[in-house]
Backbone as CSV, one residue per row, in Angstrom:
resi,resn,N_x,N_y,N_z,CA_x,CA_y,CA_z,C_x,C_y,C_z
1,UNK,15.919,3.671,-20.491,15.360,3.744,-21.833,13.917,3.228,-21.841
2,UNK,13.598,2.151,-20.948,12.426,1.557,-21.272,11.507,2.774,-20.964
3,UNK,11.453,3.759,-19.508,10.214,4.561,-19.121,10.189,5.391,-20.350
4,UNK,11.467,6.153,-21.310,11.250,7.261,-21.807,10.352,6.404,-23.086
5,UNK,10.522,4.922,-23.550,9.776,4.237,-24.809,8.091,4.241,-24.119
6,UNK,8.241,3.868,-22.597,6.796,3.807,-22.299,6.026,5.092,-22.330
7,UNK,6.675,6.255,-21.843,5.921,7.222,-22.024,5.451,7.760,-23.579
8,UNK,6.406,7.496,-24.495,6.138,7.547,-25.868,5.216,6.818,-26.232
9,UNK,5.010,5.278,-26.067,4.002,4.601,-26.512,2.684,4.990,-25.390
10,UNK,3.016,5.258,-24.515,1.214,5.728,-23.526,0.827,6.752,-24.628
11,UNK,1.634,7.525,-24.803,1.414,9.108,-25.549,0.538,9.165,-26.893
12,UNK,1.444,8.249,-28.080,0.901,8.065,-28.887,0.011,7.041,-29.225
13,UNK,-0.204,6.299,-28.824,-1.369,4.969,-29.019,-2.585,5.040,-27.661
14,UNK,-2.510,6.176,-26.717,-3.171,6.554,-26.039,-3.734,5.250,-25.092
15,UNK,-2.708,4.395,-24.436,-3.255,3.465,-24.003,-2.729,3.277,-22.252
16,UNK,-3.364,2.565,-21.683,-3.305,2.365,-20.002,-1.544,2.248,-19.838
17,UNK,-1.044,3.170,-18.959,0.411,2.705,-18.732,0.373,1.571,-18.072
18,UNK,-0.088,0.940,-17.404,-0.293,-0.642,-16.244,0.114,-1.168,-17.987
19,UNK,-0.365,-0.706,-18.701,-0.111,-2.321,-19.828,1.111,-2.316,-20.797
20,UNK,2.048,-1.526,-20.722,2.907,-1.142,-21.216,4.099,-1.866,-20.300
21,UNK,4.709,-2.992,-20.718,6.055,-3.544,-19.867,6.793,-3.649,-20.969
22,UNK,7.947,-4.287,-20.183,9.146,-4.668,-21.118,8.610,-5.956,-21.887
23,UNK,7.657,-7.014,-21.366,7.047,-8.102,-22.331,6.138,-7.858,-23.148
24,UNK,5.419,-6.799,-23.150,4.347,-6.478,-23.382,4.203,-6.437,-25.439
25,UNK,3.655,-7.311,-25.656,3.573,-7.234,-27.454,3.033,-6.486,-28.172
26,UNK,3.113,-5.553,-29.150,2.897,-4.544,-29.621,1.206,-4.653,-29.907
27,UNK,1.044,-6.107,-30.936,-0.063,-5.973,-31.617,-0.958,-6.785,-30.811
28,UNK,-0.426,-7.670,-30.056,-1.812,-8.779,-29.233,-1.848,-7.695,-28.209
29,UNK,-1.217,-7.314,-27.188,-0.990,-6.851,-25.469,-1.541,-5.582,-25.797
30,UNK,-0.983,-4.283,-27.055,-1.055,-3.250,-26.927,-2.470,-2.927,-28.596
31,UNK,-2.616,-3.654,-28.665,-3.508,-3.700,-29.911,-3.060,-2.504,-31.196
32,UNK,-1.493,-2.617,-30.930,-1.208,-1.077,-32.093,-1.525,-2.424,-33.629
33,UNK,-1.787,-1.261,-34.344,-1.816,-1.911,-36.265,-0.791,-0.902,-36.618
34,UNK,-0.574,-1.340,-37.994,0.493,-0.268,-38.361,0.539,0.815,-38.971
35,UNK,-0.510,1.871,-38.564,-0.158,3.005,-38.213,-0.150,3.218,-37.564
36,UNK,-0.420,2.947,-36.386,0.138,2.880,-34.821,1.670,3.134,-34.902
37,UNK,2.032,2.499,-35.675,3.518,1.890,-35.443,4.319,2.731,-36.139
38,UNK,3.880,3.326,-37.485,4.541,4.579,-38.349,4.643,5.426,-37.222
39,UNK,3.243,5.794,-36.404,3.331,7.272,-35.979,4.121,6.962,-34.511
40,UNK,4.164,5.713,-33.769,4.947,5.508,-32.926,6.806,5.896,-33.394
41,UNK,7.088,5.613,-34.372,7.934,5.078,-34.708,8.490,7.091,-35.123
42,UNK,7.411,7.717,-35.335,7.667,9.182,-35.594,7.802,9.863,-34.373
43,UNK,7.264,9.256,-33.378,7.388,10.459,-32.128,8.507,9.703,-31.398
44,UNK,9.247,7.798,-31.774,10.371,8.081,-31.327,11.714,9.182,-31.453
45,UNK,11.256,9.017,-33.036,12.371,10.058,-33.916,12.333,11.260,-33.111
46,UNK,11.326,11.926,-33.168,10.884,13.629,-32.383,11.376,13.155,-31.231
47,UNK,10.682,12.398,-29.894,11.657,12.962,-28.695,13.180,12.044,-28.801
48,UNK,13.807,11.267,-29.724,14.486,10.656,-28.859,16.444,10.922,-30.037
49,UNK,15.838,11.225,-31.358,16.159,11.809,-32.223,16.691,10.281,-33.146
50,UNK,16.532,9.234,-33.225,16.921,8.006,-33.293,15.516,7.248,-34.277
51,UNK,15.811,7.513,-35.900,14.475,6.905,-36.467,15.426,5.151,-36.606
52,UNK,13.680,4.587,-36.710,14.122,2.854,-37.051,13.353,2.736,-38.431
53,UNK,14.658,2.005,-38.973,14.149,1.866,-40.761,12.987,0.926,-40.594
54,UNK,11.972,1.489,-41.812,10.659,0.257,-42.074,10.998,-1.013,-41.944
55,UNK,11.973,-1.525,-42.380,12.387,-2.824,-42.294,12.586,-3.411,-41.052
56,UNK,12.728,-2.539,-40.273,13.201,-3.105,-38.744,12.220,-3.201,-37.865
57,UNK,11.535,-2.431,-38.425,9.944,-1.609,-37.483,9.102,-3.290,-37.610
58,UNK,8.960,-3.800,-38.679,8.298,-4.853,-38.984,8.179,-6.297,-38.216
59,UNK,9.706,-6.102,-38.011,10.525,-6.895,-37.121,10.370,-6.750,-35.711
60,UNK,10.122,-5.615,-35.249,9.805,-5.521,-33.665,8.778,-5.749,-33.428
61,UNK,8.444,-7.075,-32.048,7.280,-6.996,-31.844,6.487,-6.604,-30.360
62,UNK,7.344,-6.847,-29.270,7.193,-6.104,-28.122,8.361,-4.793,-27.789
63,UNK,7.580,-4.325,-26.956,8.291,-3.211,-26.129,10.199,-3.562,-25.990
64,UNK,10.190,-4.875,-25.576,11.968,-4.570,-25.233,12.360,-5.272,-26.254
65,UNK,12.214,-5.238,-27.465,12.920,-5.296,-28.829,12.695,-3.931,-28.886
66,UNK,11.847,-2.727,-28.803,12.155,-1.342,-29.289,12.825,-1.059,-28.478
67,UNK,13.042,-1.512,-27.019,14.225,-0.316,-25.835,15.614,-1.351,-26.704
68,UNK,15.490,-2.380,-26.786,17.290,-3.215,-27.391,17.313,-2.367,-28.731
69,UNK,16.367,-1.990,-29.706,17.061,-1.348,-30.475,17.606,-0.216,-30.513
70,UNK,16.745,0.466,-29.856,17.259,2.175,-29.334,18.831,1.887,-28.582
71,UNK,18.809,1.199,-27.681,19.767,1.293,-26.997,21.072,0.714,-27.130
72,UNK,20.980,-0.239,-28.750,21.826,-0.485,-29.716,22.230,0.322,-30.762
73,UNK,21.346,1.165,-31.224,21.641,1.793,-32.576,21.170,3.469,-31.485
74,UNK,21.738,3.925,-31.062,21.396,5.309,-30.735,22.023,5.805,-29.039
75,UNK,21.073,6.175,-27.966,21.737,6.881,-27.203,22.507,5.708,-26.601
């Protein structure tokens, strides 16, 4: 789960894969703001078919809080 979230976040926030880990923090490490994070949060839905409510989105702040949620609530 984590490569298919990393390739999603390289994709849409257009940023270095080297900086994309499982520790890696959304807003200090990966500098997303939140529309970063809407439209991240849209191309999980598109490839992965699994949307995360606003409320939860808020709540995540690195990379492996989004692979634990996917991989809690979905495939």
């Amino acid at each position: 789960m984590f490569e298919k979230v990393k390739a999603i976040v390289v994709e849409t926030i257009n940023c270095n894969p080297d900086d994309v880990k499982l520790e890696s923090l959304l807003q200090e490490d990966l500098e997303m703001d939140s529309l970063d994070a809407v439209q991240l949060n849209m191309s999980i839905e598109e490839e992965l078919g699994i949307a995360i409510p606003d409320e939860v989105l808020t709540e995540l702040k690195s990379i492996k809080d989004i692979v634990e949620y996917l991989e809690n609530n979905g495939q």
